[in-house]
N, C-alpha and C positions, 0 to 999 in steps of 0.2 A: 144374869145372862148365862144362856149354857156354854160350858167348855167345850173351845173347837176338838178338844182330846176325846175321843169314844172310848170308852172302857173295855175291857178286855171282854170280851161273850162267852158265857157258860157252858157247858153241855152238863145235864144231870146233876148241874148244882156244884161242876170244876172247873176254877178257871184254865181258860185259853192261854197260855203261853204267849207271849210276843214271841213272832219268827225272827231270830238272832243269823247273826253272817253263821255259816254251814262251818263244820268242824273239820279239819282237815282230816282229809283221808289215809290213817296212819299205810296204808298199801299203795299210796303214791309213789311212784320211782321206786319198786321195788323190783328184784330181777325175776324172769320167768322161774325159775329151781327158789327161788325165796318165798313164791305164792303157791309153788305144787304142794303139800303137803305130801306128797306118795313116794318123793326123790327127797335123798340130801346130794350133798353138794360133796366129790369126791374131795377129801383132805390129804395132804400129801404131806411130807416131811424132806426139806432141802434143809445143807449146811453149809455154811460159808466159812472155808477155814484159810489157813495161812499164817507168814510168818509176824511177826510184832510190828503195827503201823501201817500194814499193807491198805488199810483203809476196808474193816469187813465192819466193823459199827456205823463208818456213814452209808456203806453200803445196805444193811439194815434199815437205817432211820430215813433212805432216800425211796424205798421201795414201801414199806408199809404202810398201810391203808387203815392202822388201828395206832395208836402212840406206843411204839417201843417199849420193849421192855431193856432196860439198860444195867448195866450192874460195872456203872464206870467207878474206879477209884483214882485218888490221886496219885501222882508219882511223887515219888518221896529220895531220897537221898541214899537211903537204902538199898535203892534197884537201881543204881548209878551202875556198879559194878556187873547188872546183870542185862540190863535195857540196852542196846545200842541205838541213840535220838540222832548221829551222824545224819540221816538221811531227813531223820521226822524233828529239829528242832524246837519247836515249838509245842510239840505234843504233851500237855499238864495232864491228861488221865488215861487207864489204862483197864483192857475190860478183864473181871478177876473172874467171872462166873461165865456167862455165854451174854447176846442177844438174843431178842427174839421179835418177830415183825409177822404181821399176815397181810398176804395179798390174793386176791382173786384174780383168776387170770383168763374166765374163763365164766359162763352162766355156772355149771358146775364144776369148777376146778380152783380150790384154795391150798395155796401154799402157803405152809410155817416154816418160815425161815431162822435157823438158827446161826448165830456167829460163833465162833469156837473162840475163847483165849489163845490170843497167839503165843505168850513165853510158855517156856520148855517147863519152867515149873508147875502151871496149869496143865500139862498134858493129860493126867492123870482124868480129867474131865470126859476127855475127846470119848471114849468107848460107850460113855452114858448119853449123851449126845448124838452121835450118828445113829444108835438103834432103833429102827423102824423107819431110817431115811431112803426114800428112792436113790439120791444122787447126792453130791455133792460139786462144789465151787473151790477152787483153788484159785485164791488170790495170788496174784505178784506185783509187786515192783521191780523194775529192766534195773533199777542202779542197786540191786540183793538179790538177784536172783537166787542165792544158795539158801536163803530164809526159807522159799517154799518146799527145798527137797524135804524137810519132815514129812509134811504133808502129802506129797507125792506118795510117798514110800508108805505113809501108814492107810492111803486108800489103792494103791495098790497090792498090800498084803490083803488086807479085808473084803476085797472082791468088789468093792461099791464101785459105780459108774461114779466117773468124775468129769468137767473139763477145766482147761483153765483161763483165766481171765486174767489179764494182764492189766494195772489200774495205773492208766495212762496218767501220771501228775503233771502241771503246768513248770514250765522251763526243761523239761528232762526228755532226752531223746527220745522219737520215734521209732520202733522197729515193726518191721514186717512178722506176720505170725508165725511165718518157715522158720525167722532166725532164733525166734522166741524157742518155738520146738525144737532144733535142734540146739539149742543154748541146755537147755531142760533134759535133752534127750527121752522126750515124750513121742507114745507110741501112735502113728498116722491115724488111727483111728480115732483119737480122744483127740478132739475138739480145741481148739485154741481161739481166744478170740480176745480185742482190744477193746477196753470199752472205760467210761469213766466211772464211779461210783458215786460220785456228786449230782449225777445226772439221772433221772427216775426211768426217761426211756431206755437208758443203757443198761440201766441197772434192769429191768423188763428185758429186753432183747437178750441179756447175759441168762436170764432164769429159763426162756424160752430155752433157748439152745442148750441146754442142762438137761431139762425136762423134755425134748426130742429126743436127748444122747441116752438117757436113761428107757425111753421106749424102746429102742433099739436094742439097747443092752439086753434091756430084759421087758420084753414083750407082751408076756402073762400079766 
């Protein structure tokens, strides 16, 4: 009896290929600037700096769109005398080198975001690290706010557009952004704003207003 199966039909003596389900379209869900070839995509350089624990690695790892770059170590016994955990109990590691995270924010607009070590003994970092950044992020915490003056001060000597961002923690009081500036004595024009680090929109709406304040600043 013949087989209900037909054989595959020749052309010129090659077989015909069975039609397989279709191969996905590696340019599926691609964005307009990812399929131009003629554009890239502007890349930008943002830093999140601050004092120790203020929360600039989850703020990192809440926003990037690629798996962090991390450079956590342990706390050890050693940095007892130099760490102050008062505020961050629980905190077992501590970042020695930078972050680093990418997001897009924009068809053409990627930002690299870098987190700065916050102890004073990593300062030494901060100069190779901010070069070639648009702006910067000043973290705080309301229960230290004296952690951030380094940072204030060393992007106010350097001329970089900054603002600051206040990292609202769970049980610890609410303040208004006036009281925050003037607690700071941060200048009307530089930006103040609350937001969470744990949270990816805040953490977005925090880079936004960075990357406004920086157009402003410097407009070219």
């Amino acid at each position: 009896m013949d087989s209900a199966v037909s054989e595959p039909s020749t052309v010129v003596g090659i077989p015909v290929q069975p039609t397989g389900p279709a191969e996905p379209d590696p340019e599926e869900g691609a964005q307009d600037w990812q399929l131009d070839h003629t554009r890239a995509p502007i890349a930008t350089k943002v830093v999140v700096a601050g004092g120790f624990g203020v929360g600039k690695t989850t703020f990192v790892r809440a926003v990037s769109e690629i798996t962090p770059l991390q450079t956590e170590a342990l706390m050890t016994r050693a940095s007892e005398d130099h760490d102050d955990l008062t505020a961050t109990p629980d905190k077992l590691t501590t970042t020695v080198a930078m972050d680093f995270g990418r997001i897009t924010l924009d068809d053409d607009l990627v930002l690299y975001v870098f987190g700065t070590p916050g102890q004073q003994r990593f300062w030494f970092m901060w100069d190779d690290l901010v070069r070639g950044a648009i702006g910067a992020i000043v973290m705080a915490d309301t229960r230290r706010l004296t952690d951030c003056f380094p940072a204030l001060d060393y992007f106010e000597s350097c001329g970089l557009p900054y603002i600051v961002a206040v990292n609202h923690f769970e049980g610890t009081e609410s303040f208004d952004t006036d009281d925050v500036r003037e607690a700071l004595t941060v200048p009307a024009h530089v930006p103040v704003v609350i937001m969470d680090a744990r949270k990816r929109y805040s953490v977005v709406e925090t880079l936004l207003q960075m990357v406004a304040h920086a157009l402003e600043a410097s407009p070219e």
